[in-house]
C-alpha positions as a printed Julia matrix, in Angstrom:
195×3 Matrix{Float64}:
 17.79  47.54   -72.25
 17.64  51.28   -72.18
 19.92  53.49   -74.08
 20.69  57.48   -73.05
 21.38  59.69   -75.47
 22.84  63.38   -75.84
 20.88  66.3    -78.16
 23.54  69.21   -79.25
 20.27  71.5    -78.37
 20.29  70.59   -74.96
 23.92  71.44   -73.88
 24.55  75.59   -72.9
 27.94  76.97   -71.27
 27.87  80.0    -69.21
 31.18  81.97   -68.54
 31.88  83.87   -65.02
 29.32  86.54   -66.12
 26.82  84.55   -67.43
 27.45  85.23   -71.1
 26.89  81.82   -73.79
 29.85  80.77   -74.84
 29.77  77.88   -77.91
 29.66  74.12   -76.09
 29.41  71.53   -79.28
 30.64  67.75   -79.48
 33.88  66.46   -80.43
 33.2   63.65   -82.83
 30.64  62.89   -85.15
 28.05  61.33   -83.78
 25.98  62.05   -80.43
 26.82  60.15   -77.61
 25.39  57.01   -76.51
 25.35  54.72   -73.37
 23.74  51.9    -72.04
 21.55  53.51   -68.91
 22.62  50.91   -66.83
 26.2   51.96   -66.42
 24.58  54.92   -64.56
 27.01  57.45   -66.56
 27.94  58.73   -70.12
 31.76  59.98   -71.08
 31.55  63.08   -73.14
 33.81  64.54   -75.09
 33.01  68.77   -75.76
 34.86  71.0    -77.07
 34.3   74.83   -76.38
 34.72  78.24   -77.81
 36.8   80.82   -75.77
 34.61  81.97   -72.32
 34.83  86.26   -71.63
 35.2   85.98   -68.39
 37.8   84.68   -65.76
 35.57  82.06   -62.8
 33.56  80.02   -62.38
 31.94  78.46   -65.77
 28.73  76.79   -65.75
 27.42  73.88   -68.4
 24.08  72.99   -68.33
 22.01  70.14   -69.88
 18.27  70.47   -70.35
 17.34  67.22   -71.31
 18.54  63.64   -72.46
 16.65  60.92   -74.75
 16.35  57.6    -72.81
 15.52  54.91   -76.07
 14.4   51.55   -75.29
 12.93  49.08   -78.09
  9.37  48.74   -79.12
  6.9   46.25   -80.88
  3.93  48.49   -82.52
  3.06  48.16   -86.21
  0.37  49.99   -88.31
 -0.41  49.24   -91.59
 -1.9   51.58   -94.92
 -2.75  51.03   -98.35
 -1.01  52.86  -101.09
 -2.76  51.75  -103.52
 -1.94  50.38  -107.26
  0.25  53.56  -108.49
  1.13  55.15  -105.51
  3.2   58.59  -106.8
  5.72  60.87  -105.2
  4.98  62.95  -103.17
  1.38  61.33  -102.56
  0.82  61.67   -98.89
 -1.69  59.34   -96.77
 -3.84  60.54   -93.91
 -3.45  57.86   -91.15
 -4.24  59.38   -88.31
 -3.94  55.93   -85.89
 -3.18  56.12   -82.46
 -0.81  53.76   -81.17
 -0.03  52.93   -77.3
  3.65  51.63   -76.54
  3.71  50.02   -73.39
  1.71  53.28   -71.63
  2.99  55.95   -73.76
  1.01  56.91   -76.55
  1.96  57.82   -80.33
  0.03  58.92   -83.07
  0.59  58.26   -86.87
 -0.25  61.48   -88.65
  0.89  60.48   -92.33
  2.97  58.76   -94.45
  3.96  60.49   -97.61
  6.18  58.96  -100.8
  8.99  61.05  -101.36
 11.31  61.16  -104.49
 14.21  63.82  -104.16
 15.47  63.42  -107.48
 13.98  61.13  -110.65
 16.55  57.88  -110.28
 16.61  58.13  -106.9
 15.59  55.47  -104.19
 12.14  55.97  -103.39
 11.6   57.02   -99.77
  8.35  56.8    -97.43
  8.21  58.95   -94.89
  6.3   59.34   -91.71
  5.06  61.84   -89.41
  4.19  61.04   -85.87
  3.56  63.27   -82.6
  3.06  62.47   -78.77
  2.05  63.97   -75.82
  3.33  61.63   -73.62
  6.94  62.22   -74.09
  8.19  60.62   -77.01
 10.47  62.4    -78.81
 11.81  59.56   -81.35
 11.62  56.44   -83.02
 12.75  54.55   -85.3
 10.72  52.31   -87.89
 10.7   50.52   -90.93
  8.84  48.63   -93.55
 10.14  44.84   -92.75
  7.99  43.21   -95.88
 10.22  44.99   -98.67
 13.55  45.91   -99.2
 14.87  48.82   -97.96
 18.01  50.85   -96.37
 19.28  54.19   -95.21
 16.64  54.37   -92.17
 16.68  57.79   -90.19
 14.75  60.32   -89.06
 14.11  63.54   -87.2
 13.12  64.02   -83.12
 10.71  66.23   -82.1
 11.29  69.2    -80.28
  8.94  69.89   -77.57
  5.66  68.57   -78.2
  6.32  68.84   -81.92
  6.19  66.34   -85.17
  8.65  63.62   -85.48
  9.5   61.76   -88.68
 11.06  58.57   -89.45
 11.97  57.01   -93.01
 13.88  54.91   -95.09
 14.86  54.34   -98.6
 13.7   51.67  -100.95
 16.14  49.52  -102.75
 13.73  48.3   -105.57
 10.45  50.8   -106.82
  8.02  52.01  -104.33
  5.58  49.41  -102.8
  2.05  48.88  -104.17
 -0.96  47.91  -102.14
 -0.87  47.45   -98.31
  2.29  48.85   -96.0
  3.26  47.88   -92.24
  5.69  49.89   -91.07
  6.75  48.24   -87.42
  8.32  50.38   -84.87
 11.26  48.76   -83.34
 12.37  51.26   -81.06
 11.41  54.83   -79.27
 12.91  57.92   -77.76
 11.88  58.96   -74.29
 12.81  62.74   -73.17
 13.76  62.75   -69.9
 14.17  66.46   -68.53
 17.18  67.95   -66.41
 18.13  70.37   -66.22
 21.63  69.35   -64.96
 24.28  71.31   -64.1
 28.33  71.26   -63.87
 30.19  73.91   -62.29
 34.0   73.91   -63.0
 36.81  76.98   -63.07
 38.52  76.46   -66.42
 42.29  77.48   -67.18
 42.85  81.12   -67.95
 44.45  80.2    -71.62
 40.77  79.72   -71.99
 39.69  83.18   -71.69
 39.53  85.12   -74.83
């Protein structure tokens, strides 16, 4: 089952004249749909546009997610400590696309606070996402950051006891395919909208 997804980045409105206007999502989470219904409802809300005409609203890209089964495993030793960071460096192929594991580093934002492993990740084969997690211990509050472009990604969760000791597999469960538009709408909005 594939999944699309919506990036704020990758929405842009153009008034009449070609100026930006603001373009943003109402609600509080991006929008989701399964890919198989072939279309996504969105819900925008706008800032006012200059000029009267034609309006333009472009999308440059979408995230098509679809699960995964890769693990990779490290050792952190007997006393890992925050903000230790391990080299990995492990290339990983995910049915054709490849990924590779730059590091996982222990982070502790505040002394009481869960311990958190994070992990750094880049492809060049258009992954943009994914999400993964330490299934052996534990844990909550999974997240993460997409790349942009051919940048770094991250993923990471929280631990609900103290950090691990000895050998880690984190198992990636899903990824995050960018799929470039651009695609456009053209529509005339209603003069109240002009500022």
């Amino acid at each position: 089952a594939y999944e699309v997804q919506l990036y704020p980045d990758a929405l842009h409105l153009a008034d009449a004249s070609g100026q930006q206007a603001a373009v943003w999502q109402a609600g509080e989470s991006a929008p989701f749909a399964p890919a198989e219904n072939g279309s996504m409802p969105l819900h925008l809300q706008t800032g006012g546009l200059g000029s009267p005409g034609l309006a333009r609203l472009t999308l440059d890209y979408l995230g098509v997610s679809r699960f995964a089964n890769a693990a990779f495993s490290f050792d952190a030793g007997s006393h890992p400590q925050p903000g230790q960071v391990w080299s990995i460096n492990q290339e990983l192929d995910l049915d054709g696309r490849r990924l590779r594991v730059l590091s996982a580093r222990y982070v502790e934002s505040s002394p009481g606070s869960p311990a958190m492993l994070l992990i750094e990740l880049e492809s060049d084969s258009g992954i943009m996402a994914v999400i993964a997690g330490d299934l052996e211990h534990d844990t909550f509050d999974a997240g993460g950051a997409p790349a942009s472009g051919q940048g770094i990604m991250q993923a990471g969760w929280r631990y609900r006891g103290a950090f691990p000791q000895g050998k880690i597999t984190v198992t990636i469960s899903m990824l995050t395919e960018r799929l470039d538009g651009p695609w456009t709408l053209e529509w005339t909005p209603p003069a109240d909208t002009i500022t």
